[in-house]
N, C-alpha and C positions, 0 to 999 in steps of 0.2 A: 759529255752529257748523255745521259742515257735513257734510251723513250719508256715510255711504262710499255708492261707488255699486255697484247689482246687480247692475253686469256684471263688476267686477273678479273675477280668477281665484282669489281666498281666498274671495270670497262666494260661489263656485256650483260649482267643482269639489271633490271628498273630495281629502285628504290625500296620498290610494294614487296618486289620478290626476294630482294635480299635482307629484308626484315623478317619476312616471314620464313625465311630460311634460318636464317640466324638465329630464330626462337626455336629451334631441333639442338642447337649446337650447345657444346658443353666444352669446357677449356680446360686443357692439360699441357702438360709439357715433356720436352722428351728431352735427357744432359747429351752432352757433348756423345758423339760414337751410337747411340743409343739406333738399333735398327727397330723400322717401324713399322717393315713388312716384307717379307722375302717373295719371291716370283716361286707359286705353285700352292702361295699357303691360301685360306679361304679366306676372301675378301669382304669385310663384315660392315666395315667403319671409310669413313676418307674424311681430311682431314684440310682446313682452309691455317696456312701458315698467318699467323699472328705477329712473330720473331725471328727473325736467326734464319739459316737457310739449312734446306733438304736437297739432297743430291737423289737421284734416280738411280739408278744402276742394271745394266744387262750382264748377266753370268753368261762370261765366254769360255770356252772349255779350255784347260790347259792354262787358263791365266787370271788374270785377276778380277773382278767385273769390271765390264766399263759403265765409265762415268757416261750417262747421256745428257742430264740438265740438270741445273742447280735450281733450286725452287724459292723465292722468298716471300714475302708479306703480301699478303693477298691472294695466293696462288695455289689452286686444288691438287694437293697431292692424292692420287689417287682415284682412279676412274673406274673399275674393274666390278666397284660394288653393285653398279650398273646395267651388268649385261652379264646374262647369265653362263656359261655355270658359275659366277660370282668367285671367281679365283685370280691372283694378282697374276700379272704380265711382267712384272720388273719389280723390282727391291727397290727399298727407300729406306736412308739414310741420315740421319742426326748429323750435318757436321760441323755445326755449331748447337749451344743449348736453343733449341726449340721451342718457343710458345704457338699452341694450335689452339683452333675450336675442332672438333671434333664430333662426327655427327653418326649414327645409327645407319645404315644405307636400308634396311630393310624399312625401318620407320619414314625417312624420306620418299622412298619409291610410292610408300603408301601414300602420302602426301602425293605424290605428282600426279598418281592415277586418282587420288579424288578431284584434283584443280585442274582441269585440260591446260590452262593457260600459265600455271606455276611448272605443271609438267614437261610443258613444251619451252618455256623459258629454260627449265633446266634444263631436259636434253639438247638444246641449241650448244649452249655453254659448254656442257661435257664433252659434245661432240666438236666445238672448236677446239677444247683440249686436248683432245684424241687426234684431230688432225697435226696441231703443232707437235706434240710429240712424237707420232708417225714419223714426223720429217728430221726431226733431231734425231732419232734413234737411227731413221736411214744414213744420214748425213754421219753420225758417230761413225757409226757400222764401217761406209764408205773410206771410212780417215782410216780405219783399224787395217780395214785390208789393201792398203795400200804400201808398198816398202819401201821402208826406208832407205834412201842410199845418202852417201856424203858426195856434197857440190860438188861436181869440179871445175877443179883450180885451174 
């Protein structure tokens, strides 16, 4: 069994706020492989998983990205739209078909700076998510550089 996690949008926004968020949002879908945003490119949109699950990924040199977290239903992909200079941190991934909502970050920000209390609701939220994925990406990282040996026998 598995807990839900504290960052999804029922665990940490009121009711009031996640309605009134959710009237920004617009639903799209992204197929199978489909990237949703590379790390450097500008960060315009984030997006709350509806279906299917998103992988993060960090570009390590010489290799392939790492995976740092799998993203599902409920769960803000994408922080970056945020804080400025508005440019992604990490790649995001399709790896299965994708249903999102999808929201405007400039048109939200505006929103948050008109409502102190929508505003602060959301940056709490963001800011939990920026903390859990801090700790995934340290914790990835930590496994990556670690070497492998075989047991002994």
């Amino acid at each position: 069994m598995s807990t839900p996690s504290p960052t999804r949008i029922a665990a940490v926004l009121s009711a009031e706020h996640r309605h009134r968020l959710m009237n920004l949002a617009r639903e799209v879908n992204f197929p199978e492989g489909a990237r949703i945003f590379d790390e450097g490119a500008p960060a315009e949109s984030f997006w709350i998983v509806r279906s299917g699950t998103v992988t993060l990924e960090l570009p390590v040199p010489g290799r392939r990205p790492a995976a740092i977290e799998s993203l599902g239903p409920g769960e803000l992909v994408g922080w970056s739209w945020l804080f400025p200079p508005y440019v992604w941190q990490l790649g995001a991934e399709a790896m299965t078909p994708v249903r999102a909502y999808e929201f405007d970050g400039a048109t939200v920000r505006m929103q948050m700076d008109a409502d102190p209390a929508f505003g602060s609701a959301l940056g709490h939220w963001v800011g939990r998510v920026l903390a859990h994925r801090l700790h995934q990406t340290r914790t990835r990282l930590l496994d990556l550089s670690i070497p492998r040996t075989s047991p002994v026998l």
